[in-house]
Structures are given as structure tokens and as C-alpha cells.
C-alpha positions as CSV (number, residue, x, y, z in Angstrom):
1,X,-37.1,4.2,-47.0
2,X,-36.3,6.8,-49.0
3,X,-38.3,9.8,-46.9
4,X,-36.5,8.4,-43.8
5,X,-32.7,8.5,-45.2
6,X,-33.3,11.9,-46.8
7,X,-32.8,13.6,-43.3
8,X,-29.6,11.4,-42.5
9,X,-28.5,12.4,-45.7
10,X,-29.0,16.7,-44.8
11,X,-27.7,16.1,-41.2
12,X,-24.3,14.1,-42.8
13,X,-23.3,17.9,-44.2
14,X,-24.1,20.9,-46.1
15,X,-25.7,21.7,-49.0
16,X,-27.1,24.9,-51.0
17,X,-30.9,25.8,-50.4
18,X,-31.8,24.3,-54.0
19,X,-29.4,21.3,-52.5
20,X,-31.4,20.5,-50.2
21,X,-35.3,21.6,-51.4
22,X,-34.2,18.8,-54.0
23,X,-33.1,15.9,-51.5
24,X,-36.1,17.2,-49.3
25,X,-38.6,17.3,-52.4
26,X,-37.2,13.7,-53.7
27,X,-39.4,13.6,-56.9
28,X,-37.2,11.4,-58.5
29,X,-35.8,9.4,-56.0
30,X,-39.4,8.4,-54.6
31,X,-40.2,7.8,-58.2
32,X,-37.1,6.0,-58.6
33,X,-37.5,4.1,-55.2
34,X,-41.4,3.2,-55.6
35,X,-40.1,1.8,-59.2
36,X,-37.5,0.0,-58.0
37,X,-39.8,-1.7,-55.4
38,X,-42.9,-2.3,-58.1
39,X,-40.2,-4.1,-60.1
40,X,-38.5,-6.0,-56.9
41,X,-42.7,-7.0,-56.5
42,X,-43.1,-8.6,-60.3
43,X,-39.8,-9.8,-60.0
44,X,-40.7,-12.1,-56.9
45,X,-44.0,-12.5,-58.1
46,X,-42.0,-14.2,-61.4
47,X,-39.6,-15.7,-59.7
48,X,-42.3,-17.4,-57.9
49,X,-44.2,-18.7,-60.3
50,X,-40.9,-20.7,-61.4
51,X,-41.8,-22.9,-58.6
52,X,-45.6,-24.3,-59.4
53,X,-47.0,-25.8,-62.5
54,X,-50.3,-26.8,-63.4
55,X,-49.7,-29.9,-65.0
56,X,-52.4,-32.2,-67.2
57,X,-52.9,-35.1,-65.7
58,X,-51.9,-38.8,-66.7
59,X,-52.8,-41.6,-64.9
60,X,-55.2,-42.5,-61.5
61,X,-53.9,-39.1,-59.3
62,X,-54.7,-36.7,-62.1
63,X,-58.1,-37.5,-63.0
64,X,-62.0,-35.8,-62.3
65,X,-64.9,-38.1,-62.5
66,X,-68.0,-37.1,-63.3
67,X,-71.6,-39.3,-64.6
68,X,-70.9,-40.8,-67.9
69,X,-69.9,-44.4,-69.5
70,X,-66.9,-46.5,-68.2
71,X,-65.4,-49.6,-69.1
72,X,-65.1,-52.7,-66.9
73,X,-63.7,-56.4,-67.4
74,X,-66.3,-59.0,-67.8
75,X,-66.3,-61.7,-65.1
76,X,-68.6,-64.0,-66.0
77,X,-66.0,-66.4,-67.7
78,X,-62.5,-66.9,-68.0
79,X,-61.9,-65.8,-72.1
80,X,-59.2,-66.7,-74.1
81,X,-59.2,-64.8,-77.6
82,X,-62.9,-63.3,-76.9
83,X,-63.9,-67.1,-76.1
84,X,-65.5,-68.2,-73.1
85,X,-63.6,-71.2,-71.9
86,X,-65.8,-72.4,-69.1
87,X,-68.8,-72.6,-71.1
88,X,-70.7,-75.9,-71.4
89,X,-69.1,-76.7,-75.1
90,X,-65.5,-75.4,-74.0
91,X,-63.0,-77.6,-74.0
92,X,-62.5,-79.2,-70.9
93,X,-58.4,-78.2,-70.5
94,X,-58.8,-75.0,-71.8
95,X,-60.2,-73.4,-68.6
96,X,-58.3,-74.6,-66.0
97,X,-54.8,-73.9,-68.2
98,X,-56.1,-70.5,-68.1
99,X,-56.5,-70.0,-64.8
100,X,-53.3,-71.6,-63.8
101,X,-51.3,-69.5,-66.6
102,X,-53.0,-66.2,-65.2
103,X,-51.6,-67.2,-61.9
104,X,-48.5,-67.6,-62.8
105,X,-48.0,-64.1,-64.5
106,X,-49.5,-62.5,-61.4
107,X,-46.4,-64.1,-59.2
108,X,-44.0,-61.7,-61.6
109,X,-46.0,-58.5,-61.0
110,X,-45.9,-55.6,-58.5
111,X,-48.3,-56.6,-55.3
112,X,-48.0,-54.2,-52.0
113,X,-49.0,-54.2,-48.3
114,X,-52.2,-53.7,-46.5
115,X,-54.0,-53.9,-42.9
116,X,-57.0,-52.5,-43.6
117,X,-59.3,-51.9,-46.9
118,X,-58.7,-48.5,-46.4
119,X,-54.8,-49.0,-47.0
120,X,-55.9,-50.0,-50.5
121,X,-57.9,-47.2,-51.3
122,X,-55.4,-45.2,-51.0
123,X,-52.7,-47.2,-52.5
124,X,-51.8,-46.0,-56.8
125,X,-52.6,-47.9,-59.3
126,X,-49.2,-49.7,-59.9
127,X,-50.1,-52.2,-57.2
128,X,-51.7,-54.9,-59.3
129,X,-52.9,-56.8,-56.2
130,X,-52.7,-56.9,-52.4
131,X,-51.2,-58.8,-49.2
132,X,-52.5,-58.2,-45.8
133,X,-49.5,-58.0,-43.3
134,X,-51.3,-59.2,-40.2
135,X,-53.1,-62.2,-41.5
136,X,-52.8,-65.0,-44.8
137,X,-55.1,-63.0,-47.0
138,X,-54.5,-61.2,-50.5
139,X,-57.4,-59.1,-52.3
140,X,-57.4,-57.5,-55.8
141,X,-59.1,-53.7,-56.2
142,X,-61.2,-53.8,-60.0
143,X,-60.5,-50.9,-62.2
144,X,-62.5,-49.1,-64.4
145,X,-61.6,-46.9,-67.9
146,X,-62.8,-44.5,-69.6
147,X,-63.9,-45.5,-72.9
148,X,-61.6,-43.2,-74.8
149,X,-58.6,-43.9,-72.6
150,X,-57.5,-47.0,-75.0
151,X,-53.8,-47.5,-73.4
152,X,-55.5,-48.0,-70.2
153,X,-53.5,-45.0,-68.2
154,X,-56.3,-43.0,-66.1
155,X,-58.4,-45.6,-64.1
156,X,-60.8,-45.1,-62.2
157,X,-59.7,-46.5,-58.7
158,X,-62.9,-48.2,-57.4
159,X,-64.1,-49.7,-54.0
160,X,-65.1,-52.5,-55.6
161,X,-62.5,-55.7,-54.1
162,X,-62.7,-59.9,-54.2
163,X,-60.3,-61.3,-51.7
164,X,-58.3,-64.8,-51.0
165,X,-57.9,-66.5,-47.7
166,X,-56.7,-70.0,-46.7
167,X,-58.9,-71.8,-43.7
168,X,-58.3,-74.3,-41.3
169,X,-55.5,-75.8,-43.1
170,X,-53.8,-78.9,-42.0
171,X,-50.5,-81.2,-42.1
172,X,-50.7,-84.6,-42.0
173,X,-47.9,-87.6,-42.6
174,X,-47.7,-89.9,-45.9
175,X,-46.4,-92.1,-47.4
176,X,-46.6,-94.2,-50.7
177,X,-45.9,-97.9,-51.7
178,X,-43.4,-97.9,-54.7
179,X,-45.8,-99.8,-56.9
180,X,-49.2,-99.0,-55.3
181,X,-51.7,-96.7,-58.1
182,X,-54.9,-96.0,-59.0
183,X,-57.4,-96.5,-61.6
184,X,-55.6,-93.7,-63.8
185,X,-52.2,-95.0,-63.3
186,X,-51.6,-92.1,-60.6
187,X,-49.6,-92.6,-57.3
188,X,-51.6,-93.3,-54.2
189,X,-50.5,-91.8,-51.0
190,X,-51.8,-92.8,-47.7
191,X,-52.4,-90.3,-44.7
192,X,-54.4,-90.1,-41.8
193,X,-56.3,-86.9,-40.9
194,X,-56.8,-87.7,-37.5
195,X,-60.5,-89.9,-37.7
196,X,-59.9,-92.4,-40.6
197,X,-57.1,-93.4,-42.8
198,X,-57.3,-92.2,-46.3
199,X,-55.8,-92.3,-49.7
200,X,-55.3,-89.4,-52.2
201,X,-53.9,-90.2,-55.7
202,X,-51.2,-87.6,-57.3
203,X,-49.1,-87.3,-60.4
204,X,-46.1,-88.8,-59.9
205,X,-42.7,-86.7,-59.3
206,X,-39.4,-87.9,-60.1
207,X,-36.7,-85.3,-58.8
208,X,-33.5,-86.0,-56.7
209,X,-34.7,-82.8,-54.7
210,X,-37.5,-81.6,-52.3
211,X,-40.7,-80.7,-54.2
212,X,-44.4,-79.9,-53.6
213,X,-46.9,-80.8,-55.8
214,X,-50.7,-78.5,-55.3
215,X,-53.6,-81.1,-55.6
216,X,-57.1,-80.5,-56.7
217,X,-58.4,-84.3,-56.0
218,X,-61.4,-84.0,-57.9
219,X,-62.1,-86.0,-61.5
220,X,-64.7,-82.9,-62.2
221,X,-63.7,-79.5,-62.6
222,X,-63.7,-77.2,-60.1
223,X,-66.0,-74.7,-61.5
224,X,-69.1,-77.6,-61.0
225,X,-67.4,-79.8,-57.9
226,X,-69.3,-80.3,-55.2
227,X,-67.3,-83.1,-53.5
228,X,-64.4,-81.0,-52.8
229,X,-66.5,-77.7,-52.4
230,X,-66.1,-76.7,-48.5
231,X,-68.7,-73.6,-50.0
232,X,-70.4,-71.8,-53.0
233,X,-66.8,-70.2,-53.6
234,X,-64.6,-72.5,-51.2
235,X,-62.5,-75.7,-52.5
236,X,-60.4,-77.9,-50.3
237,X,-56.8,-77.9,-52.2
238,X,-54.0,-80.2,-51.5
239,X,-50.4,-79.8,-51.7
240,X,-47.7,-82.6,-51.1
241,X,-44.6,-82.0,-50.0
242,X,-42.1,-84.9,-51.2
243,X,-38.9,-84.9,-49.7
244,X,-36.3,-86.5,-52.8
245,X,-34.6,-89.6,-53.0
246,X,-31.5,-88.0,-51.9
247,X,-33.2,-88.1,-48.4
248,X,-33.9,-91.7,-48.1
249,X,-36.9,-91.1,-46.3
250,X,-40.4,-91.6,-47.4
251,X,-42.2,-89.9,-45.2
252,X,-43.6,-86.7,-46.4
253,X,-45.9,-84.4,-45.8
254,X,-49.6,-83.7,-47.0
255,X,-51.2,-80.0,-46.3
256,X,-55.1,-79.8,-46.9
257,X,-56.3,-76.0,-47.2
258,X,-59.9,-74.6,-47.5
259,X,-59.3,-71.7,-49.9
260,X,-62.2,-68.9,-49.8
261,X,-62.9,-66.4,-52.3
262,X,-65.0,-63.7,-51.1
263,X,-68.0,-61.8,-53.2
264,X,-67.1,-58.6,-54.8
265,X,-67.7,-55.8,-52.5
266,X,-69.3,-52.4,-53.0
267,X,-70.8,-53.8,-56.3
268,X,-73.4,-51.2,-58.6
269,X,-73.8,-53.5,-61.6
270,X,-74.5,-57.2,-62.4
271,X,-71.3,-56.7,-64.8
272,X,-69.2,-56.2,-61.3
273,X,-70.5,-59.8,-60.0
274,X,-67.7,-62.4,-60.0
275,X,-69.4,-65.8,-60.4
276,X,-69.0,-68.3,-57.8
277,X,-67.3,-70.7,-60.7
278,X,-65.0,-68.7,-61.7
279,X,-64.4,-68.0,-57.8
280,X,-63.8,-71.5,-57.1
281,X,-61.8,-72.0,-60.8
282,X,-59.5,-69.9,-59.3
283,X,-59.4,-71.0,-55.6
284,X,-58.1,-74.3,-57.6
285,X,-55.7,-72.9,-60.1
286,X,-52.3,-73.3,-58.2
287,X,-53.4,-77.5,-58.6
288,X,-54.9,-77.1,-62.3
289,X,-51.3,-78.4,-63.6
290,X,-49.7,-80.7,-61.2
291,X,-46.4,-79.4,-59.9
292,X,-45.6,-76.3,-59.4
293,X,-42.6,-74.0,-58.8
294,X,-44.1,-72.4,-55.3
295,X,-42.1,-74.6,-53.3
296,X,-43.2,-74.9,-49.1
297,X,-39.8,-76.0,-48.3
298,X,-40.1,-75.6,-43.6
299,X,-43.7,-73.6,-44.3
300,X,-46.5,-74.5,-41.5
301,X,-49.6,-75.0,-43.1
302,X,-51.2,-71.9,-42.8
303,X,-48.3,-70.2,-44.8
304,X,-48.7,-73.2,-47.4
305,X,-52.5,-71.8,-47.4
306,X,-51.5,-68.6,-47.9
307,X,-49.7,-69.5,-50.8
308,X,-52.3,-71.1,-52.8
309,X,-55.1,-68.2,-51.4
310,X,-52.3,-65.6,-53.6
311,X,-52.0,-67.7,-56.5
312,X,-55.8,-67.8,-56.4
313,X,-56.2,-63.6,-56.4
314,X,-53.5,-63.8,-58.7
315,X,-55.5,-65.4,-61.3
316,X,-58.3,-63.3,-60.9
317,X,-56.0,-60.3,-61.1
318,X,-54.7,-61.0,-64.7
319,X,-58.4,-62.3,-65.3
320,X,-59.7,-59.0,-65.0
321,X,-57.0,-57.3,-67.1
322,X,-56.9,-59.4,-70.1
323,X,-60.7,-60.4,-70.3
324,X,-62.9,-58.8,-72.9
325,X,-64.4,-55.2,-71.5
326,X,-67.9,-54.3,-71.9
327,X,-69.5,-50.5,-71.1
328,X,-72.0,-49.7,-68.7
329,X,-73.0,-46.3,-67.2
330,X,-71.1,-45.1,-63.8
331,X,-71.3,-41.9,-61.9
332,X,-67.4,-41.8,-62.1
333,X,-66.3,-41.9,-65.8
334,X,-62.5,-40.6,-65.0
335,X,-61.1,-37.9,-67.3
336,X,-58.1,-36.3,-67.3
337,X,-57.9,-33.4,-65.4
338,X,-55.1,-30.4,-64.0
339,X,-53.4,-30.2,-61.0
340,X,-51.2,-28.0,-58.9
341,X,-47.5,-28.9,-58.4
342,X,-45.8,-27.1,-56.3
343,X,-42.0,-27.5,-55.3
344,X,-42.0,-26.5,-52.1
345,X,-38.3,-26.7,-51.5
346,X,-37.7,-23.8,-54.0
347,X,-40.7,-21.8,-53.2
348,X,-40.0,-21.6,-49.7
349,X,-36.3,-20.8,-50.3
350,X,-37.0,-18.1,-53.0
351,X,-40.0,-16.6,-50.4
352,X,-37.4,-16.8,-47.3
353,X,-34.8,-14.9,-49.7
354,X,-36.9,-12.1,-50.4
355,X,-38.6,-12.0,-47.5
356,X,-34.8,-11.8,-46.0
357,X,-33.9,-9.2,-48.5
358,X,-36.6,-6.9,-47.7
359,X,-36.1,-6.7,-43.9
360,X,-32.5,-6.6,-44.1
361,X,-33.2,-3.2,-46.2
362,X,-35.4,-2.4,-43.8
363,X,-33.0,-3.0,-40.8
364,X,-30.2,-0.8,-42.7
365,X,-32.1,2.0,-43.1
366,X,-33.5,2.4,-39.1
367,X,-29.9,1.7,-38.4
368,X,-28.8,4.5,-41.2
369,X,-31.3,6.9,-39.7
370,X,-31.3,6.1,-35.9
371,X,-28.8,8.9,-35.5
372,X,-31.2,11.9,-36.6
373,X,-34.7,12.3,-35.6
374,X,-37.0,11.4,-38.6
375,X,-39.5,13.4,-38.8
376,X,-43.6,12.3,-40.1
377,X,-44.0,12.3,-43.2
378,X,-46.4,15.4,-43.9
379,X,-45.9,18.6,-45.6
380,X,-46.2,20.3,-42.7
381,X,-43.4,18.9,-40.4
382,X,-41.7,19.9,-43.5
383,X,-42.7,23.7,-43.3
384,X,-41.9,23.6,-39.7
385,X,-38.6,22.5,-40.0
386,X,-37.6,25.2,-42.5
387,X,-39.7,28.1,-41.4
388,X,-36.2,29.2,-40.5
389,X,-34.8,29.4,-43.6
390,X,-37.8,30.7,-45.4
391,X,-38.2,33.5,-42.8
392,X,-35.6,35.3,-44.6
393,X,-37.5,35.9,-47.3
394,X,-39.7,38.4,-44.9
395,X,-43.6,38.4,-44.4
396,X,-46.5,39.7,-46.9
397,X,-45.8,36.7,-49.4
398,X,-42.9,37.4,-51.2
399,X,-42.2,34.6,-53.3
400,X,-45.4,33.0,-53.5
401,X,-45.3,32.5,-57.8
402,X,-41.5,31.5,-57.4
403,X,-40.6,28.0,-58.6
404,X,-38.7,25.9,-56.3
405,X,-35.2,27.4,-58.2
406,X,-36.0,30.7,-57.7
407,X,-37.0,30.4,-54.1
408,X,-34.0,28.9,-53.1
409,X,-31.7,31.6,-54.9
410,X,-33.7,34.5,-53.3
411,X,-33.5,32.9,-49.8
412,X,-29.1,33.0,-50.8
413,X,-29.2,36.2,-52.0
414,X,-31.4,37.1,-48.7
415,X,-28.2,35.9,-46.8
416,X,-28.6,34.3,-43.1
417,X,-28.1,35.5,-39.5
418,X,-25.2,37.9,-40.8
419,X,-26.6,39.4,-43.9
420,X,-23.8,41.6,-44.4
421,X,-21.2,41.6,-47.2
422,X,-21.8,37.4,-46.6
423,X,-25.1,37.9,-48.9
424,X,-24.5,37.7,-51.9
425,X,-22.2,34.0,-50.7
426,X,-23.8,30.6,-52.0
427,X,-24.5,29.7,-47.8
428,X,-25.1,25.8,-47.1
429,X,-27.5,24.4,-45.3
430,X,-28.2,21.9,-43.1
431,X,-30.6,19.5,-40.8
432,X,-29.6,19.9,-37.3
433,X,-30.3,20.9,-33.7
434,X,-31.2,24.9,-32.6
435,X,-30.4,25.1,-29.2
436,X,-32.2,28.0,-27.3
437,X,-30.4,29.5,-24.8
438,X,-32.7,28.6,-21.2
439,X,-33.5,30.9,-18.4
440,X,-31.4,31.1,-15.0
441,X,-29.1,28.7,-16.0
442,X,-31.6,25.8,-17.2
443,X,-31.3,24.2,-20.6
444,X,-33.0,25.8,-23.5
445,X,-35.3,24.0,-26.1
446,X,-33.8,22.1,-28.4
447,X,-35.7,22.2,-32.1
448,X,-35.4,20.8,-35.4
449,X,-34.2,23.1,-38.1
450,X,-32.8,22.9,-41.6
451,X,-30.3,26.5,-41.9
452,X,-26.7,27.2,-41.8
453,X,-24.4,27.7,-38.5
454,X,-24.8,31.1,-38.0
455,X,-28.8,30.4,-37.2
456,X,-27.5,28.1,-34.5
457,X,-28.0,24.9,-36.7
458,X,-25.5,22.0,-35.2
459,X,-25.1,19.6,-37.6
460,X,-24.5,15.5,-36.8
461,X,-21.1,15.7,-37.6
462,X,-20.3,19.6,-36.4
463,X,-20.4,19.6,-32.9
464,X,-22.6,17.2,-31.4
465,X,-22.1,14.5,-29.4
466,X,-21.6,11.0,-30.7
467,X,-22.3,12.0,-34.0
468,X,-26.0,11.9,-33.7
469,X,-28.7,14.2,-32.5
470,X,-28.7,14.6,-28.4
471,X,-32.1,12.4,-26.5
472,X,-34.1,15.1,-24.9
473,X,-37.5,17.3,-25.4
474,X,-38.0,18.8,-28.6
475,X,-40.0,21.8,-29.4
């Protein structure tokens, strides 16, 4: 930029010889210039690297895997304290209180939305378990840890899933006599499910309001029930809606739900197998307590299904987190790793600023210099453009050990076009058009020449047109 403004700077006016072998020369100013642009360069370069980070990593989306040890949840048995309460010598309420209080803290934690297993892949690890929005199923994604990551804050997030789903679930009408029970002193209700009529017995409820009660109408527990097993890991699961005495209507309605509990998929390990008791344990735990405060208050029964499938997956979510871990080997032991963060708002704002900057300085100096020709930049065109002014210092190479200084004070004291008493004047110089007078009336050659007016030289502002060097063929 500099080498091109240097000749809109000698057209603009006059200047002694040394004046202008200075601006022409423009040691300092290039120097100056190419500083000024190396420092404009780090400076971007800085400003730049105000917008990225690399930043360590700390949880799921920051983490490298690699072959080593990992730690998983064991699912053999539902534990309580680093005890196994569905063991043969457990007690007998232990398990299924476990089960049903595991569900119950699921219902207060952060769940989120899928349509296909791929949708959970992807998903971070704050979702502790999953609904599918087309259809009445819920699934759970296992985790696994590295062993030195003892808050638990880098998981692995695996492929591995179990999943919930109500089937064929129906709604039948009931009713009770007041004073009617069973062998255990529980209310008998009496439905008919559509080939025979039937009786199911069920904790009495004594509210003034609407209230369901989920039903596990077994005297065995579920984990080893095979008359209400619809499957190795399916149980059919009652729920009775009772509509209060504030109603005075006894009919109410009875919902009967096969709930499923898939195998774990994508499995590597024996310690990633969910047993099917613990899969039907928790296809029952909604009904491993009596009432319960999931209310099916104008639900159809497939939603009613749906209900006791989530409670189910939400068992076997808090299962997995608060059972005892064991180690086993993986190919994807996660560790904390680095990442890029880039903010892209700044970094493309700061990028469109400089880039701006720079070709608005560009645009200002072809506008600055559009009035004079620029010449290349070589020596050459240089020499060529004052061959003029050097010419007075005569041929045989005078002046070939002078220093720039001395040059241009020998080519003053040589004088110009009238060499007369004028010589010994300081004469100024400038860049400008030599017009040569043309033959028969034609118009001469124009060329480009740096001397003073009485060589012919027509500076912008002295005499030409428009301030600015007239179009036509140079020489």
C-alpha cells in the first residue's frame, strides 16, 4: 500500500530531489508499514485465540475410551446395604419394598423422549431413563465408570438398554359386596373378563375420593410366580380404579396389564445380564405395596399399562445406581479427555472485523491512487521514470560513489531545463505527465516523468484535467 500511495503523494506537489529520492526510496515507511502489518497479523492472530479454549473434560461429552477396567452395577439381586434381598434366606418383605421404593424415586427424576434407540444414544447422561413418544414403552441405558472416577461424573454411555412395555391390557366392570372377603380378610371384587366370572381379592380403601389401587394377585412373590407369569420376564398386574363414596356408585373399574421386561441388549459380560427375577420383581413393583399415588383418573387401559411398564424401568433405573458395583475389563474404560470450544459468535465477528478492516484499507488506497498511474514495482520503472532528472548529471558516470544526499544536491546544483542564474535554486520536483509535442498536428506521447515544470512535467494538481493524470497511451 505504501509503494502505491508514494506516487499519489509526488504527483499531489513538489518536493526537492532528496524530497522525493526519500518518499521514492521509502526505507522507513515500508519498514514502518510491513511492521505495522506483522503486528496488525499477531494482533488478530491474539485476538483470535480469545475466542477458543481447550477445555478438560468433565462428564460423558468430554471423555476418550480406550481398553482397560470399568465399573458396572451388579444385577443379579436387588441389594440393600451390600445385602442381597431376593436371596433364598432374605426376608420375604424386604425385596419387594425395595423395588417398590426404587420406583417411586425414579417418578421424581429427569426421564426424556425417544422414537428410536438411536435417539438415546445420543441423548447426555442427565436423562436417568427414557419414554418412547409413539408407543407405551420406557427403556433405561446402563452406565459404566471408570474405576477412579468415584463421584460418578464421566460415564461411559453404553448401548447396553432393558425396556418396559404394557400388553394387551384390559378394562373390565366390578363390583364388591360390602361384607363379602377372603380367606385373609381382603375385599373380594367380582368382574367378568369376557368368558367366565371371576373374583380378585384387594386391600381394602377407605377414601371419600377416586383412587386406584395396582394389584399383584399372587400369595408368592413375583420373582418365583408362575401363576401370574404371562412369560420368563412378563407378569399380569392389576389395578383397580374405585370411584369414592362421594359418588354413590359401586361400579368401578378393574385394568389387567401384561407388563414385559425385555433382556439387556448389546450385552459383553455375564455381569450385564439382568435376571429374569429381578425382571419380573420389577414388572410387579408398582403393586408390591397396595395403593399407590399414580392415580388413572379417565386413563384407557393402555395408558394405565403404560403407567405400571414406567414404574417398572423406574425401579430398575435406581436399581442400577444404588446397587453394589463390581469391575470387569471393557474396551471402553472412559477418561477424561480435552476438547475444543469454540465461540463461534465472537470468532466470526472478530474474523469479519478484520477481514473488513483490511479491505476497507485496501479500497482507500486504489481510491487514493486511482488518479495517478502506479507504476510496477521494480527498480527499473523507477530508473525510467527519473532518467530525466538524472540526465542532468551528464554521461561517463559521474556520480556513481555518491550517496543518495549527494546525488540529489549535485542534480540542484546541475539546475534543470534553464540552467542559468536558476542553478544554484533548491528546484522541486515532481511526478507528472511530459507531453511531446506530435507531428502535423497529431498529439504527442505522453510519458511518466518525475522533474520540475520547466522539463515539461504537469503535475495532478498544475494543469491537468480533473485533477488526475489524462487516459491515453503512454510511452
Amino acid at each position: 500500500m505504501a509503494k502505491m500511495l508514494r506516487w499519489r503523494v509526488l504527483a499531489n506537489q513538489g518536493f526537492s530531489v532528496r524530497q522525493t529520492d526519500l518518499i521514492l526510496g521509502g526505507e522507513s515507511l515500508m519498514k514502518l508499514a510491513a511492521l505495522m502489518k506483522e503486528t496488525v497479523a499477531q494482533a488478530s492472530i491474539a485476538i483470535l485465540g480469545l475466542t477458543y479454549s481447550w477445555d478438560g473434560g468433565t462428564n460423558s461429552t468430554g471423555i476418550v475410551t480406550s481398553r482397560g477396567s470399568v465399573v458396572v452395577p451388579k444385577l443379579d439381586c436387588y441389594y440393600d446395604d451390600g445385602r442381597c434381598y431376593t436371596a433364598p434366606d432374605a426376608p420375604t418383605e424386604a425385596a419387594p419394598f425395595l423395588a417398590h421404593t426404587y420406583g417411586v424415586t425414579a417418578s421424581s427424576l429427569f426421564r426424556c423422549p425417544y422414537t428410536t434407540d438411536e435417539d438415546i444414544f445420543q441423548a447426555n447422561q442427565s436423562c436417568t431413563y427414557f419414554y418412547n413418544t409413539a408407543k407405551p414403552e420406557f427403556a433405561y441405558r446402563y452406565l459404566e465408570f471408570n474405576p477412579d472416577d468415584v463421584a460418578g461424573v464421566y460415564p461411559y454411555l453404553t448401548k447396553r438398554l432393558v425396556k418396559a412395555s404394557p400388553s394387551e391390557c384390559s378394562q373390565y366392570e366390578t363390583f364388591r359386596s360390602r361384607d363379602e372377603r377372603d380367606r385373609y380378610g381382603l375385599t373380594l371384587w367380582h368382574f367378568n373378563d369376557g368368558a367366565e366370572n371371576k373374583t380378585i381379592s384387594i386391600p381394602p380403601v377407605n377414601t371419600a375420593f377416586d383412587s386406584t389401587t395396582y394389584v399383584y394377585n399372587d400369595t408368592i412373590a413375583p420373582q418365583d410366580s408362575n401363576d401370574r407369569a404371562c412369560g420368563p420376564r412378563c407378569l399380569y398386574i392389576y389395578a383397580l380404579r374405585q370411584q369414592g363414596p362421594r359418588r354413590n356408585n359401586t361400579l368401578n373399574t378393574l385394568f389387567q396389564c401384561q407388563i414385559n421386561i425385555t433382556n439387556v441388549t448389546n450385552i459383553g459380560d455375564e455381569e450385564h445380564i439382568l435376571a429374569d427375577r429381578n425382571a419380573r420383581l420389577a414388572a410387579a413393583s408398582i403393586a408390591l405395596t397396595g395403593r399407590s399415588f399414580w392415580e388413572t383418573d379417565s386413563l384407557p387401559p393402555t395408558d394405565v399399562g403404560a403407567l405400571i411398564a414406567q414404574f417398572a424401568i423406574g425401579s430398575l433405573s435406581v436399581m442400577a445406581r444404588v446397587n453394589p458395583s463390581t469391575r470387569i475389563h471393557s474396551p471402553r474404560s472412559p477418561t477424561l479427555g480435552y476438547h475444543l470450544s469454540v465461540h463461534w459468535n465472537f470468532f466470526i465477528a472478530i474474523l469479519a472485523t478484520i477481514s473488513g478492516v483490511h479491505l476497507i484499507l485496501m479500497y482507500a488506497t486504489v481510491v487514493l491512487s486511482r488518479p495517478v498511474v502506479v507504476g510496477d514495482d521494480s527498480n527499473l520503472v523507477a530508473a525510467r521514470v527519473l532518467h530525466g532528472l538524472v540526465g542532468r548529471l551528464g554521461g561517463g558516470g559521474k556520480g556513481g560513489l555518491l550517496d543518495g544526499r549527494e546525488i540529489a544536491e549535485a542534480i540542484e546544483r546541475a539546475g534543470g531545463a534553464d540552467a542559468g542564474e536558476r542553478a544554484k535554486e533548491t528546484r522541486e520536483v515532481l511526478y507528472g505527465v511530459r507531453e511531446e509535442e506530435g507531428k502535423m498536428g497529431e498529439a504527442g506521447r505522453k510519458m511518466l516523468e518525475v522533474g520540475d515544470e520547466d522539463s515539461g512535467v504537469v503535475g495532478r494538481k498544475k494543469g491537468l484535467s480533473g485533477k488526475r493524470f489524462p487516459r491515453g497511451e503512454y510511452a
